[in-house]
C-alpha positions in Angstrom: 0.0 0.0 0.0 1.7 3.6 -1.1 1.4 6.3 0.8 -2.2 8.3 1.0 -1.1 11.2 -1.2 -4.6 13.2 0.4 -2.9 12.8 4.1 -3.1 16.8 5.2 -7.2 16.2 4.7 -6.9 12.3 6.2 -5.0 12.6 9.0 -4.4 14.8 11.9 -1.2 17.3 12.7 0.3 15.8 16.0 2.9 17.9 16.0 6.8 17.9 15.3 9.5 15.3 15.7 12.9 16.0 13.8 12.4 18.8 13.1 9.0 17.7 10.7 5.5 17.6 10.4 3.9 14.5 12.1 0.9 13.6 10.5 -0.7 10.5 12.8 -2.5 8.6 13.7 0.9 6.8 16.0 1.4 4.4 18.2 5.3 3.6 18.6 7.0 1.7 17.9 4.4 -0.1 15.6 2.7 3.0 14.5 4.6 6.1 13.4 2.5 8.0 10.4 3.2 10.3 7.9 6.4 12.8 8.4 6.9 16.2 6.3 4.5 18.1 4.7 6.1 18.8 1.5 7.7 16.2 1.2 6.1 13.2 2.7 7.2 10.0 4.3 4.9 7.1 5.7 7.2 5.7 8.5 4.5 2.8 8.5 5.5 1.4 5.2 9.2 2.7 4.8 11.5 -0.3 4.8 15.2 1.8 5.0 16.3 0.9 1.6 18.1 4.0 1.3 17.7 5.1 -2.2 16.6 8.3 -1.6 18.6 8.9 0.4 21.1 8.3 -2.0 19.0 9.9 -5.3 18.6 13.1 -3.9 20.7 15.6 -5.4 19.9 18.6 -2.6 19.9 16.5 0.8 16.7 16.2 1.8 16.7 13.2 4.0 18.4 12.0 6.7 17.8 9.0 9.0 16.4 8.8 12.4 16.0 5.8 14.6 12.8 4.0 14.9 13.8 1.6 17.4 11.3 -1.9 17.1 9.1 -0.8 13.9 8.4 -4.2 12.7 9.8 -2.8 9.0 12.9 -1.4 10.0 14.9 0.6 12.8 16.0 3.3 11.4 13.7 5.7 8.3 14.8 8.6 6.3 13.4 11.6 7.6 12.5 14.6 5.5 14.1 16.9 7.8 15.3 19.5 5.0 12.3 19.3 3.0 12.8 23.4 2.7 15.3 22.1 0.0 13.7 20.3 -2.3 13.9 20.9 -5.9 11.5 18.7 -6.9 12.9 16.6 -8.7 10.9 13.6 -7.8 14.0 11.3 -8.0 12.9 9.9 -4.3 9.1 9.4 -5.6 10.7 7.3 -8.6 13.3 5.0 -6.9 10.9 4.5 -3.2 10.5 0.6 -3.8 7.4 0.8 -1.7 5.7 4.2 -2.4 6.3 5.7 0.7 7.5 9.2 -0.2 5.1 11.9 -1.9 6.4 15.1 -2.9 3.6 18.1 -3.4 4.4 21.7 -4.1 1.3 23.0 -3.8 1.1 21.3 -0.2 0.8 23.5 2.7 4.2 24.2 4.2 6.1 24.7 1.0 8.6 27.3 1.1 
């Protein structure tokens, strides 16, 4: 399941970790929602592959531990989302779908 690309109107603001946007609902370590607003990552579904991570030419991500999520420890965590170009390189190489990039989301700088 990809990410809900409609998340600002599905979920609710909890607030800020990192530095980003926490879009819930969560319920660590199991549940940890939606992070960023511009760009988006759904911790639920993000298995750590890395890639864009590694893709993105302006730095974007960076990762943050996520100690016991059943899908992996650690995510990459929008946390300069103020930077990004988009390019959509991370949209195109997420192996699961879990990053949506929106610049006409609220937030974007």
């Amino acid at each position: 399941m990809a990410i809900d690309p409609q998340f600002e109107q599905n979920r609710e603001l909890e607030g800020q970790e990192h530095g980003v946007d926490v879009w819930g609902p969560t319920d660590p370590p199991e549940e940890l929602g939606i992070r960023g607003t511009h760009v988006a990552v759904d911790f639920d579904i993000c298995i750590a592959d890395g890639a864009c991570l590694e893709d993105c030419p302006v730095d974007v991500f960076e990762w943050v531990d996520t100690p016991d999520h059943p899908e992996s420890e650690i995510k990459v965590n929008p946390t300069n989302e103020d930077q990004c170009i988009d390019c959509m390189l991370c949209v195109d190489v997420c192996p699961v779908d879990a990053i949506d990039v929106d610049p006409g989301r609220a937030g974007r700088t």
